[in-house]
Each structure stands twice: as structure tokens, then as C-alpha cells.
C-alpha positions in Angstrom: 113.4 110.7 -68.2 110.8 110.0 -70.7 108.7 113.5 -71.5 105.3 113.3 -72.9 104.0 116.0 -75.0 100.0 115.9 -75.4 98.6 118.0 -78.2 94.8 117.8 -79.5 93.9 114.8 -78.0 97.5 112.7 -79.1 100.3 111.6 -76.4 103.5 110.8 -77.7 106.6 109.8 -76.0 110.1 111.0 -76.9 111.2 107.9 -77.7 109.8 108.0 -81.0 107.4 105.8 -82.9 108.5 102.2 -83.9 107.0 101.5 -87.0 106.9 98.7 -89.5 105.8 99.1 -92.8 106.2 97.8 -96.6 106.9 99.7 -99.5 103.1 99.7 -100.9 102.5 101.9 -97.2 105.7 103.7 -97.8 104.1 104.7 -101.6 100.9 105.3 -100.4 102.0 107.8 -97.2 104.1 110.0 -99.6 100.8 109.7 -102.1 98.4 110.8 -99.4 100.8 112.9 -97.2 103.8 114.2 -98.9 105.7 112.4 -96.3 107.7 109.0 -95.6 107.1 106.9 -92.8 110.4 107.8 -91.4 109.8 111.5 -91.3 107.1 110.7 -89.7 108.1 108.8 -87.4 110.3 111.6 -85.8 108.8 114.4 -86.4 105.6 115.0 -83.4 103.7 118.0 -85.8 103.7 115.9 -88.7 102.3 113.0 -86.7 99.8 115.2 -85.2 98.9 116.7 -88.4 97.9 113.0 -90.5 96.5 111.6 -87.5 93.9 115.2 -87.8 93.8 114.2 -91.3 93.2 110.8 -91.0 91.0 111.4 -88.0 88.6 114.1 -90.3 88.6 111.4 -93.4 87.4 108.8 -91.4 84.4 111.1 -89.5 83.3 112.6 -93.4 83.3 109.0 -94.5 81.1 107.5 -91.9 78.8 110.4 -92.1 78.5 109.4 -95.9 77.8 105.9 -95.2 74.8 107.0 -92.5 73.3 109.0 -94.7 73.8 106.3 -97.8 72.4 104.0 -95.7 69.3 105.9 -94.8 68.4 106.6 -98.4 68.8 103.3 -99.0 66.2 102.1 -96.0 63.7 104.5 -96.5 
């Protein structure tokens, strides 16, 4: 039976994550995260805590961009 544990707004399955990925992304996850991709993979609070990461970085960013762009167009 396949269990699904939902925690802030993620879902994963038990069954793990299947993930490819290169050695650039495997550089760059350990750079960013202190993690690999295959600790990752199988571990549900580390997933959970780079997607909040990731998830935060992207929202700062795009409020930077809005507020570029409205210096720019004014």
C-alpha cells in the first residue's frame, strides 16, 4: 500500500523520487544545499526543506524583478 505523507503544502509518495540528473546539478545541489541528489531523493524533510528554500528564492526574486521593473517604467 502506497502512503502519502503531506507536509506544508508537498505530497510525496513512499516510493521515493526518481530523479535524473548530471554532474553540473549534482555540483550545484551540494553547492546550494549541502546535499546530493541521492540524499535527497530519500530523505522526505530534506525534500521539504529545498523545495521551502527554493520556493522562498524564487518569491524574493520576483518581488525584485516587480519592483525593478517599476523603477524602470516610471
Amino acid at each position: 500500500m502506497m502512503e502519502n505523507k503531506r507536509r506544508d503544502g508537498f505530497i510525496i509518495s513512499d516510493n521515493g523520487l526518481d530523479l535524473t540528473y548530471t554532474s553540473d546539478m549534482e555540483k550545484a545541489m551540494h553547492q546550494a544545499h549541502g546535499i546530493g541528489y541521492a540524499e535527497y531523493a530519500s530523505d522526505i524533510d530534506k525534500i521539504i526543506e529545498v523545495e521551502q528554500k527554493r520556493e522562498l528564492s524564487h518569491q524574493k526574486n520576483h518581488k525584485m524583478v516587480a519592483e525593478l521593473n517599476k523603477q524602470v517604467h516610471k
